[in-house]
PDB file of N, CA, C, O and CB in Angstrom:
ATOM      1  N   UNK A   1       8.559 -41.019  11.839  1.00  0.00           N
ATOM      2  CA  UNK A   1       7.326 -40.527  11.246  1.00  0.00           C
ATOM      3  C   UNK A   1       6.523 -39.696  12.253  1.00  0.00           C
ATOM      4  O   UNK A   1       5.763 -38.747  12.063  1.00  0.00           O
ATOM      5  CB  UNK A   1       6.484 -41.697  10.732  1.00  0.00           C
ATOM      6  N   UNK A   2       6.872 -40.268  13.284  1.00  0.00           N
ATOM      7  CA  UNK A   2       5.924 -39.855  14.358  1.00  0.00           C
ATOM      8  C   UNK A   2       6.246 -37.828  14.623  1.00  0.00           C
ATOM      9  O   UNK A   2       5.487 -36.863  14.711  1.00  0.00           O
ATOM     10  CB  UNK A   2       6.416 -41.065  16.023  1.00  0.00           C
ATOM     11  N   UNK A   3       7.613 -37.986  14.659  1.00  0.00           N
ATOM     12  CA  UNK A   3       8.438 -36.592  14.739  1.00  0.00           C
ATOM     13  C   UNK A   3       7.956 -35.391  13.537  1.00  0.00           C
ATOM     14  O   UNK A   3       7.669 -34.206  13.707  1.00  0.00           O
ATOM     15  CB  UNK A   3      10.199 -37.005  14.464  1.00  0.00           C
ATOM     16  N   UNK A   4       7.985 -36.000  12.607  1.00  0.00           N
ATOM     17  CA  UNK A   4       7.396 -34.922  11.679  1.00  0.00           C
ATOM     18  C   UNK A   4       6.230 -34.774  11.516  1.00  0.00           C
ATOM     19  O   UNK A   4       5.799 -33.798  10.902  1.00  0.00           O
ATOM     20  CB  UNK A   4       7.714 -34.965  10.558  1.00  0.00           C
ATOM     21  N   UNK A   5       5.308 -35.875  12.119  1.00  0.00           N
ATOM     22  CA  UNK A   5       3.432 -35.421  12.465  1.00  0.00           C
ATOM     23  C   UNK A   5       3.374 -34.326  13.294  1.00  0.00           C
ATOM     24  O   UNK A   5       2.712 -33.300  13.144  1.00  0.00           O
ATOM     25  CB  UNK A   5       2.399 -36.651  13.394  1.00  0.00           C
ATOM     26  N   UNK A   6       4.601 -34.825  14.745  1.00  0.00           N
ATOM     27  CA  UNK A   6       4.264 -33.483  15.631  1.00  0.00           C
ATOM     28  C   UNK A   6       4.605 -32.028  15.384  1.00  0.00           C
ATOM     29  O   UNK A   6       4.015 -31.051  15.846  1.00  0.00           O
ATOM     30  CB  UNK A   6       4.832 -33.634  16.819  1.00  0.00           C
ATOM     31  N   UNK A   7       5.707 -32.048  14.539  1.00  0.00           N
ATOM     32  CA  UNK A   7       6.191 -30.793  13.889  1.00  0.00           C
ATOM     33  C   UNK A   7       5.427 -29.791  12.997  1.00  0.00           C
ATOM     34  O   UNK A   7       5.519 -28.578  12.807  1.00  0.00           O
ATOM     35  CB  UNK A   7       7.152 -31.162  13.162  1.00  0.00           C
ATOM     36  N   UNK A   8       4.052 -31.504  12.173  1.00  0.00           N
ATOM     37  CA  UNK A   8       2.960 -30.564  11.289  1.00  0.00           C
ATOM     38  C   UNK A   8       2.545 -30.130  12.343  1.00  0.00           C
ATOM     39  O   UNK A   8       2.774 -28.923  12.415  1.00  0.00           O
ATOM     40  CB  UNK A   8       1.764 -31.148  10.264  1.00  0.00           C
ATOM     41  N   UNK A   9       1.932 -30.606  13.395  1.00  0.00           N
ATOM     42  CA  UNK A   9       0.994 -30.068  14.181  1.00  0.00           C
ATOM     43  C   UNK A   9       1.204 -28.993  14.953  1.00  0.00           C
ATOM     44  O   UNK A   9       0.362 -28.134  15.215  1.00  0.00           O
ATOM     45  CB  UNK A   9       0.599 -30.862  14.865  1.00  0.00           C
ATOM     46  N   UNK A  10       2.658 -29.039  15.434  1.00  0.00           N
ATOM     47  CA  UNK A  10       3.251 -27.414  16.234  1.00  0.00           C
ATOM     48  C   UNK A  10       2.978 -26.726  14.823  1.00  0.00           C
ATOM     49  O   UNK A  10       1.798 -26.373  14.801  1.00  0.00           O
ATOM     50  CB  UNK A  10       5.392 -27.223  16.956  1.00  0.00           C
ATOM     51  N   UNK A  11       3.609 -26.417  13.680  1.00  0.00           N
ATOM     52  CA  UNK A  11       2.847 -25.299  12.895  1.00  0.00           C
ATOM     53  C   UNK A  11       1.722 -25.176  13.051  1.00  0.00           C
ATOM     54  O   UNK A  11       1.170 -24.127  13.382  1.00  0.00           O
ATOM     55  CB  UNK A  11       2.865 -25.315  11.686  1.00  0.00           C
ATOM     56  N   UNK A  12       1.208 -26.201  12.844  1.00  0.00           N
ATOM     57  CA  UNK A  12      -0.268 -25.574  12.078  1.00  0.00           C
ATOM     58  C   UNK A  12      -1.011 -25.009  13.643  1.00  0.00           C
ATOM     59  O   UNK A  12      -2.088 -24.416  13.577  1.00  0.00           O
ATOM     60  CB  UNK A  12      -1.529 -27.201  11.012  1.00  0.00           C
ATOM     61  N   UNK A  13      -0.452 -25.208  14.786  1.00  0.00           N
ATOM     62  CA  UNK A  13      -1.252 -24.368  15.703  1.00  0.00           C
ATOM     63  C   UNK A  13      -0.188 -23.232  15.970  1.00  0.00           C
ATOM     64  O   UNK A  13      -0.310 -22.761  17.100  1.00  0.00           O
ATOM     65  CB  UNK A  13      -1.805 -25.198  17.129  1.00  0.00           C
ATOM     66  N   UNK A  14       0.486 -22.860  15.467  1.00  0.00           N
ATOM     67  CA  UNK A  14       1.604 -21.899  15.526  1.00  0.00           C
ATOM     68  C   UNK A  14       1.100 -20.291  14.771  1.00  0.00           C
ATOM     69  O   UNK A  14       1.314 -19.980  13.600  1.00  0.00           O
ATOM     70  CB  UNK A  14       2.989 -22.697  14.635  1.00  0.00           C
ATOM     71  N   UNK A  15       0.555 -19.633  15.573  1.00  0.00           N
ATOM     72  CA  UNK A  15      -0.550 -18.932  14.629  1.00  0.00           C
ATOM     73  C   UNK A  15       0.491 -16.816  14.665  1.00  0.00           C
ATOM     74  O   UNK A  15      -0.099 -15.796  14.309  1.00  0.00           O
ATOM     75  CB  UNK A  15      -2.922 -19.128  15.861  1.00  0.00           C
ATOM     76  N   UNK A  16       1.526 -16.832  15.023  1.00  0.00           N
ATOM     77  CA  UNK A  16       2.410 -15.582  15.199  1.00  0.00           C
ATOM     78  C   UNK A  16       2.578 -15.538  13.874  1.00  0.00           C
ATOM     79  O   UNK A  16       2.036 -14.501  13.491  1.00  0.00           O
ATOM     80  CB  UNK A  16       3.791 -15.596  16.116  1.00  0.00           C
ATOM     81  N   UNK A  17       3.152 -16.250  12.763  1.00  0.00           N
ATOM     82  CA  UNK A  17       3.404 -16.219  11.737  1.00  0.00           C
ATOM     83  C   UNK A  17       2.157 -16.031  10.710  1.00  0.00           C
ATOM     84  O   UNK A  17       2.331 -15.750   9.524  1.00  0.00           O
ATOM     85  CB  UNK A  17       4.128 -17.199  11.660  1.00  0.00           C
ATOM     86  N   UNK A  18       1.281 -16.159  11.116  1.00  0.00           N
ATOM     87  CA  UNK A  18      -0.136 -15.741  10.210  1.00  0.00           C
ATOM     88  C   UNK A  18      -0.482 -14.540  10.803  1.00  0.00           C
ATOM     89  O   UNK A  18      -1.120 -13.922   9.952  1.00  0.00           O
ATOM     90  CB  UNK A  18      -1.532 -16.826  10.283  1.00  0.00           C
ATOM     91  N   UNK A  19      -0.368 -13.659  12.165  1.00  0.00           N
ATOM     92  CA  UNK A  19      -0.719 -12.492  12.282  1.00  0.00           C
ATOM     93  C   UNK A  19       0.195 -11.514  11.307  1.00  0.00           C
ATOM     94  O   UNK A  19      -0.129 -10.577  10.578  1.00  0.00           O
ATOM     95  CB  UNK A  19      -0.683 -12.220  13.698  1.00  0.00           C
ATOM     96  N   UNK A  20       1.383 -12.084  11.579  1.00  0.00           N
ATOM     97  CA  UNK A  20       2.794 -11.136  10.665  1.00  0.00           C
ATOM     98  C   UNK A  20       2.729 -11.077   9.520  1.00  0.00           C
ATOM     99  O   UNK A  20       3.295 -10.146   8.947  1.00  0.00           O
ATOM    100  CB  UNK A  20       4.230 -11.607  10.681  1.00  0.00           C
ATOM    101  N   UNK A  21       1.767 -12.389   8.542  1.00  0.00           N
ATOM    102  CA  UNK A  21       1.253 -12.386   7.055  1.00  0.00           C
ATOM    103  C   UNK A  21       0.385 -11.281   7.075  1.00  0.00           C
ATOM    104  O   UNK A  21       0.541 -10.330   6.310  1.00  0.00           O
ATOM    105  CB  UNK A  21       0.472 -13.739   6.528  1.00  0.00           C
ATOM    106  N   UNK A  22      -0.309 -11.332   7.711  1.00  0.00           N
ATOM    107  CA  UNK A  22      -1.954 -10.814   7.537  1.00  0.00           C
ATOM    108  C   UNK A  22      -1.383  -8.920   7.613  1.00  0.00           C
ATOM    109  O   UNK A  22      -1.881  -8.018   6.939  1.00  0.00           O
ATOM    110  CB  UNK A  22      -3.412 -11.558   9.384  1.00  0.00           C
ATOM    111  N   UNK A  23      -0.383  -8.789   8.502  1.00  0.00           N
ATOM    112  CA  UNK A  23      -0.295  -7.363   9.013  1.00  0.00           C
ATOM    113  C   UNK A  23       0.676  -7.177   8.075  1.00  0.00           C
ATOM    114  O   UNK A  23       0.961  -5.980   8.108  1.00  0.00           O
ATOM    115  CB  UNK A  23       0.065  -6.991  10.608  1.00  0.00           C
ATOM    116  N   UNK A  24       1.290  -7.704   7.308  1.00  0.00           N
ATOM    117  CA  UNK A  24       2.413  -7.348   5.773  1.00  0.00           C
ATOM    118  C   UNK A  24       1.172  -7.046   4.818  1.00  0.00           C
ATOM    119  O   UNK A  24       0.853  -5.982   4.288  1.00  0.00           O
ATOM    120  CB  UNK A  24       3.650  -9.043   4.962  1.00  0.00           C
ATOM    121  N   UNK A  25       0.577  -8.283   4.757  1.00  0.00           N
ATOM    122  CA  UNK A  25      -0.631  -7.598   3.624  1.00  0.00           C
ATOM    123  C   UNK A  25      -1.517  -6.681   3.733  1.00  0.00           C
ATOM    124  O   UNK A  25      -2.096  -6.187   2.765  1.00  0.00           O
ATOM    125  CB  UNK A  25      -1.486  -8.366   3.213  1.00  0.00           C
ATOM    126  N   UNK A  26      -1.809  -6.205   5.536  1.00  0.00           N
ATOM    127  CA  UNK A  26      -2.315  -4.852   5.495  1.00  0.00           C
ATOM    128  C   UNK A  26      -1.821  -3.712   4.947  1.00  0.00           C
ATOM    129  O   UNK A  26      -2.382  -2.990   4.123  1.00  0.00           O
ATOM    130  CB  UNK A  26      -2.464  -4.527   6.494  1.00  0.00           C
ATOM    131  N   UNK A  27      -0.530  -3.552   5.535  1.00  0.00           N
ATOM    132  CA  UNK A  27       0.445  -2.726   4.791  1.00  0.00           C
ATOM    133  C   UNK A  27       0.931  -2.179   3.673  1.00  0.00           C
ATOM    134  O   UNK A  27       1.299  -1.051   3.348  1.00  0.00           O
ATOM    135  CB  UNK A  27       1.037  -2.976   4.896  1.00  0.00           C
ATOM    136  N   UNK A  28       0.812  -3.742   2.898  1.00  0.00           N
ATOM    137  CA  UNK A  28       0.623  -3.416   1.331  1.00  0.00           C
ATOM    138  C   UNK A  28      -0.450  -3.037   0.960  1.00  0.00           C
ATOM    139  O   UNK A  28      -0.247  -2.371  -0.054  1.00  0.00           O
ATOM    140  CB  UNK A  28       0.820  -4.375   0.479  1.00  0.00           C
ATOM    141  N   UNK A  29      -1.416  -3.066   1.170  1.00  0.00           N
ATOM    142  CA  UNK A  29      -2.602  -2.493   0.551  1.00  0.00           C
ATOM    143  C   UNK A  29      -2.988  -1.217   0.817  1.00  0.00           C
ATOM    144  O   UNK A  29      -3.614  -0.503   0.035  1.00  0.00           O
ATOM    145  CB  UNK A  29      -3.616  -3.181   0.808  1.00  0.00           C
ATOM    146  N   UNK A  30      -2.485  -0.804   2.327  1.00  0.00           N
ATOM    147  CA  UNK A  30      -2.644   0.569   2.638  1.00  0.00           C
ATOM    148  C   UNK A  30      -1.599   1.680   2.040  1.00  0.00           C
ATOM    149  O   UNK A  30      -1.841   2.886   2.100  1.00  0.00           O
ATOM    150  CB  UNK A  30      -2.619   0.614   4.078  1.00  0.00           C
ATOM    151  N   UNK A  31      -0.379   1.125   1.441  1.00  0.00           N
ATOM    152  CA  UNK A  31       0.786   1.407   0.793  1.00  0.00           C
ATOM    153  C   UNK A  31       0.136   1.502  -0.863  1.00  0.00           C
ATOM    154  O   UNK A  31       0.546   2.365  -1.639  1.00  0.00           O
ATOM    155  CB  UNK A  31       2.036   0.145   1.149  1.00  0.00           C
ATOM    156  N   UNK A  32      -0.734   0.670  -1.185  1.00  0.00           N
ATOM    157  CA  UNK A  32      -1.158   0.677  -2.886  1.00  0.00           C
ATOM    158  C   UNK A  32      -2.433   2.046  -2.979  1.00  0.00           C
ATOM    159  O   UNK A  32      -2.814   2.697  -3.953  1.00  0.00           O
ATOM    160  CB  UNK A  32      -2.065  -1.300  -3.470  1.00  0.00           C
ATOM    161  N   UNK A  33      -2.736   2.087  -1.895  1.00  0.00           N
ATOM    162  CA  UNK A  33      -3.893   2.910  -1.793  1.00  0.00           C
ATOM    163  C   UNK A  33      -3.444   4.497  -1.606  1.00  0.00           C
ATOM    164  O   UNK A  33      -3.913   5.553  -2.032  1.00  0.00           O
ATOM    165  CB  UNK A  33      -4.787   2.366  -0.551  1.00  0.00           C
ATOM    166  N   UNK A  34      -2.315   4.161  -0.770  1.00  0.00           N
ATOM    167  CA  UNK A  34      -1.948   5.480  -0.896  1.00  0.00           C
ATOM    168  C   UNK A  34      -0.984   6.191  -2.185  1.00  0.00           C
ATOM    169  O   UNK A  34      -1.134   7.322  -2.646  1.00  0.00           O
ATOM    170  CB  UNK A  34      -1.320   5.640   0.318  1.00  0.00           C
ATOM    171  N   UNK A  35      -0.158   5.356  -2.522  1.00  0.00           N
ATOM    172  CA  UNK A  35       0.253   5.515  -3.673  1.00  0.00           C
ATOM    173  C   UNK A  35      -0.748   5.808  -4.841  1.00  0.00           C
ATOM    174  O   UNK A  35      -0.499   6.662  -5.692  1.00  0.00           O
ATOM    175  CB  UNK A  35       0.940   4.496  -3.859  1.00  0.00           C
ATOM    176  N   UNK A  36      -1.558   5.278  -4.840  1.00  0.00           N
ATOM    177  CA  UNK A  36      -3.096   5.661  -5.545  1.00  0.00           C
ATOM    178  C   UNK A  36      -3.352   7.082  -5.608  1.00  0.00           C
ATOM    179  O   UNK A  36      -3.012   7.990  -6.367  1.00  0.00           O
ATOM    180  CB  UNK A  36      -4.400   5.062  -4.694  1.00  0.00           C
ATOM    181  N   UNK A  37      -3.908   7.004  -4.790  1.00  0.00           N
ATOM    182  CA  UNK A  37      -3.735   8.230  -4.108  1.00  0.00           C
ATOM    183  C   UNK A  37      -3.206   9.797  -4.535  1.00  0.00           C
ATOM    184  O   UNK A  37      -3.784  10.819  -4.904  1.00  0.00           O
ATOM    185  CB  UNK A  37      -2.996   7.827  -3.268  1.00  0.00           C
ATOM    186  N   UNK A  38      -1.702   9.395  -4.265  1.00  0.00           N
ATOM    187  CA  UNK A  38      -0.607  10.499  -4.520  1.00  0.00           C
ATOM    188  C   UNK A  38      -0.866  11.020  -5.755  1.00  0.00           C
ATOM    189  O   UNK A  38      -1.131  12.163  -6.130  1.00  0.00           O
ATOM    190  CB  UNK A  38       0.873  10.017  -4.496  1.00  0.00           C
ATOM    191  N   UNK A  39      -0.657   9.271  -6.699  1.00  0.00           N
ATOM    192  CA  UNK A  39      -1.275   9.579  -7.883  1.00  0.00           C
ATOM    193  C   UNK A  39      -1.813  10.575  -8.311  1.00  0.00           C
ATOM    194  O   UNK A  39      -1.319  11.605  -8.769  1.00  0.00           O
ATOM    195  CB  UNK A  39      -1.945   8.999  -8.063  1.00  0.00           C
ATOM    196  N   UNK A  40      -3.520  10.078  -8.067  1.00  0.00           N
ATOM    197  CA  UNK A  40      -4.095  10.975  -8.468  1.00  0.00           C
ATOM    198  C   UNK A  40      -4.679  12.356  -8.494  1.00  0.00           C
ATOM    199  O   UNK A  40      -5.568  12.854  -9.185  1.00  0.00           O
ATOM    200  CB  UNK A  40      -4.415  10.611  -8.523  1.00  0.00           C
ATOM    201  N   UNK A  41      -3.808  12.893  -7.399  1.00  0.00           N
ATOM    202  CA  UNK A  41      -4.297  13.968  -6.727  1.00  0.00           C
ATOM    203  C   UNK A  41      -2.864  14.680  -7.363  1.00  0.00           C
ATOM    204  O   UNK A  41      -2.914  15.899  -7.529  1.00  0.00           O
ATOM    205  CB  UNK A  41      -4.673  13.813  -4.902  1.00  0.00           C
ATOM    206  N   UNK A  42      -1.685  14.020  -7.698  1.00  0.00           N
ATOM    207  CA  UNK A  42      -0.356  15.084  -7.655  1.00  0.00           C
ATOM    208  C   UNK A  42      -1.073  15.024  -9.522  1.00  0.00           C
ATOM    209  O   UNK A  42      -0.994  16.055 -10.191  1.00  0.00           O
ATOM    210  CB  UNK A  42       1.943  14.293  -7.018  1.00  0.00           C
ATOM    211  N   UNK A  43      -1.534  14.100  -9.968  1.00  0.00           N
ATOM    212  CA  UNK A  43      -2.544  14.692 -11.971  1.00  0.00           C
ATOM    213  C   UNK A  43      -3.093  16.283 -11.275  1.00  0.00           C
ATOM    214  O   UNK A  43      -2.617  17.418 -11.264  1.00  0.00           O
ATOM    215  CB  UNK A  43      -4.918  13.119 -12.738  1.00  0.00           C
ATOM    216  N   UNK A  44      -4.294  15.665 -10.752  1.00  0.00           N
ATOM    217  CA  UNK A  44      -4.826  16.888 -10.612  1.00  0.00           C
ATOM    218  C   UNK A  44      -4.210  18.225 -10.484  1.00  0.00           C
ATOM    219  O   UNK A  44      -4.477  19.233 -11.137  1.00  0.00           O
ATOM    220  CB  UNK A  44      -5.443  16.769  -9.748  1.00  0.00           C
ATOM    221  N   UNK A  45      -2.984  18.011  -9.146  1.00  0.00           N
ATOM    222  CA  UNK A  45      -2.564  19.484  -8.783  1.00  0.00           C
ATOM    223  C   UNK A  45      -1.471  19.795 -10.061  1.00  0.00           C
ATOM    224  O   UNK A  45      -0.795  20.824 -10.050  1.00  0.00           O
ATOM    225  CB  UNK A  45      -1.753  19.609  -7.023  1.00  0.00           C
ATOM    226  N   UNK A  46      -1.379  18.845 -11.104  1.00  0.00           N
ATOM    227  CA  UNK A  46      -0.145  19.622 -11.750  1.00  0.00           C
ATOM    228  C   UNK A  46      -1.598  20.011 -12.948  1.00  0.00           C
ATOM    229  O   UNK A  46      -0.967  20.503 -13.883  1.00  0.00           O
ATOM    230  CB  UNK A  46       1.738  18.445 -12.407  1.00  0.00           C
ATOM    231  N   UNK A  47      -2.555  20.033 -13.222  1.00  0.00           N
ATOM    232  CA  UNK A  47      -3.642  20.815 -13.754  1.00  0.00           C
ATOM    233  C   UNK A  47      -3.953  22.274 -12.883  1.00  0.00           C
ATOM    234  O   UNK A  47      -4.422  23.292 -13.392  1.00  0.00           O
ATOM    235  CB  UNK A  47      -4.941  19.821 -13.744  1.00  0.00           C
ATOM    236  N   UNK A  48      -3.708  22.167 -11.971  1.00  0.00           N
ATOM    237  CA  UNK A  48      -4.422  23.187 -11.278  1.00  0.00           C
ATOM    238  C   UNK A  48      -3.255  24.173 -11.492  1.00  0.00           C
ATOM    239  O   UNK A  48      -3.517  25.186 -12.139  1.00  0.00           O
ATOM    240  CB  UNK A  48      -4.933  22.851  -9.665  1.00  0.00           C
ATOM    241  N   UNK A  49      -1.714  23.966 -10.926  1.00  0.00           N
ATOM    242  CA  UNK A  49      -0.844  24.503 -11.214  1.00  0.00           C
ATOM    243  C   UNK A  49      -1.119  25.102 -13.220  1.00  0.00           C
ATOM    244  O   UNK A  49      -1.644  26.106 -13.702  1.00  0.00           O
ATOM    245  CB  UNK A  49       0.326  23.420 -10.682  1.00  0.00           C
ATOM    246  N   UNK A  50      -0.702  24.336 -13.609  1.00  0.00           N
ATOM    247  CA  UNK A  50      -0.263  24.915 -15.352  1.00  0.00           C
ATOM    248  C   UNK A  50      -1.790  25.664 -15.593  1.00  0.00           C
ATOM    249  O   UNK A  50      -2.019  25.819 -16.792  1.00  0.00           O
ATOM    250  CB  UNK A  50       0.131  23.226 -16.919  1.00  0.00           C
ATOM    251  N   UNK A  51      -2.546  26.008 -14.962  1.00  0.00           N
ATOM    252  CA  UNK A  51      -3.964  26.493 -15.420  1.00  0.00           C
ATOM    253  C   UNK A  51      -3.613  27.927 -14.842  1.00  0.00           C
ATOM    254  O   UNK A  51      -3.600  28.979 -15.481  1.00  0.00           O
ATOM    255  CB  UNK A  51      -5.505  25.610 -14.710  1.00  0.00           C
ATOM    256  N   UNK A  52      -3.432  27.810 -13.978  1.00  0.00           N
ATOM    257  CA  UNK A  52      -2.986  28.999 -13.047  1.00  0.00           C
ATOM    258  C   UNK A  52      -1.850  29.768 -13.641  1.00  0.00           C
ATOM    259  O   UNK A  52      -1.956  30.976 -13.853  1.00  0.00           O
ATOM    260  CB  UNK A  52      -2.516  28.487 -11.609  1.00  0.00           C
ATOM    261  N   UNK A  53      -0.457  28.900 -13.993  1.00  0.00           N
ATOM    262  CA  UNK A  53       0.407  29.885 -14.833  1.00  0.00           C
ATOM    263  C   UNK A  53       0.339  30.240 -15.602  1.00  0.00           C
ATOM    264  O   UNK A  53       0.924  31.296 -15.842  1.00  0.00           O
ATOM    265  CB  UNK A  53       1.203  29.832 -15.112  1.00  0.00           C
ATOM    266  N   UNK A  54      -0.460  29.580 -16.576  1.00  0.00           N
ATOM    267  CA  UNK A  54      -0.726  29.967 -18.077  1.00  0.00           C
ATOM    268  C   UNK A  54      -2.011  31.629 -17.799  1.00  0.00           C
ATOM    269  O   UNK A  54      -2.182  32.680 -18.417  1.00  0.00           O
ATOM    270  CB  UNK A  54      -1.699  28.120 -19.112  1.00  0.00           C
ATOM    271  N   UNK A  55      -2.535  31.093 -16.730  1.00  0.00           N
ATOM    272  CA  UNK A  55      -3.378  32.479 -16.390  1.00  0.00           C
ATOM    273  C   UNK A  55      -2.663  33.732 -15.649  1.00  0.00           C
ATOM    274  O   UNK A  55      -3.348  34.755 -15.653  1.00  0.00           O
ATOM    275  CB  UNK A  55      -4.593  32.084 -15.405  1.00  0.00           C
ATOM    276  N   UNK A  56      -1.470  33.815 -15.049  1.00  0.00           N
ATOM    277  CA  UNK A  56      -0.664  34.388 -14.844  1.00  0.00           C
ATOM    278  C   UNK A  56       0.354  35.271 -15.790  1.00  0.00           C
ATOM    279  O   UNK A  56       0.829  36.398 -15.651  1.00  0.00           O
ATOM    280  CB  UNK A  56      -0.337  33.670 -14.291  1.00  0.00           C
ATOM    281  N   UNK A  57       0.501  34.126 -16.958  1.00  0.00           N
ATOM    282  CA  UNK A  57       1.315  35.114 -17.891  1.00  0.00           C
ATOM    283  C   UNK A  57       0.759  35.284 -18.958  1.00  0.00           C
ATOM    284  O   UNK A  57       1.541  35.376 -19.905  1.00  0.00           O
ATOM    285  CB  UNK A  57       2.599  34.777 -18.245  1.00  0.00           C
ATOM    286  N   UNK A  58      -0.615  35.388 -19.265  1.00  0.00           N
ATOM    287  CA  UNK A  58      -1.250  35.847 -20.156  1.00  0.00           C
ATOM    288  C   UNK A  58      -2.169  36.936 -19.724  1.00  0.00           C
ATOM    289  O   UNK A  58      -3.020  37.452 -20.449  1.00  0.00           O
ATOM    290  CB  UNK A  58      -1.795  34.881 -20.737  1.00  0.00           C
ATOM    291  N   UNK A  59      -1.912  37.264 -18.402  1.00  0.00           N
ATOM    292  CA  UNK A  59      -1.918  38.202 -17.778  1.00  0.00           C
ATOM    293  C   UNK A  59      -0.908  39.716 -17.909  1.00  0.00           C
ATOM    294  O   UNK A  59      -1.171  40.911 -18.042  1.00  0.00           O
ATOM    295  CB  UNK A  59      -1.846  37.549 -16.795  1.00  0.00           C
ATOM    296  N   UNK A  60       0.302  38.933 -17.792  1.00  0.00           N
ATOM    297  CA  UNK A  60       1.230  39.844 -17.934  1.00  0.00           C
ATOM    298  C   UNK A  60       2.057  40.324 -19.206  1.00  0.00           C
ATOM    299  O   UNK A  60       2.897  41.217 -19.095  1.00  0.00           O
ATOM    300  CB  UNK A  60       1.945  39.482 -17.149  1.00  0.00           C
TER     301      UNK A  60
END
């Protein structure tokens, strides 16, 4: 019994594995944000594009 108290206790002061959580979930979020992102800006530029061609060949 005694062996697996000390084993809780090496985890729970075992703190490498909570920086490596914490810096995965930075990642993901800076990964959702940018994907966000891409999103909404590649809407926009395919407006800006078809506005522009349609003004191009109604031009010509």
């Amino acid at each position: 019994m005694q062996a697996i108290s000390r084993v809780i206790r090496r985890f729970c002061k075992h703190e490498e594995g909570v920086t490596a959580i914490e810096y995965g979930l930075i990642a993901a979020l800076i990964g959702l944000v940018v994907i966000g992102g891409v999103t909404v800006l590649g809407s926009s530029l395919e407006t800006k594009f078809t506005t522009i061609a349609s003004s191009i060949g109604s031009a010509g």
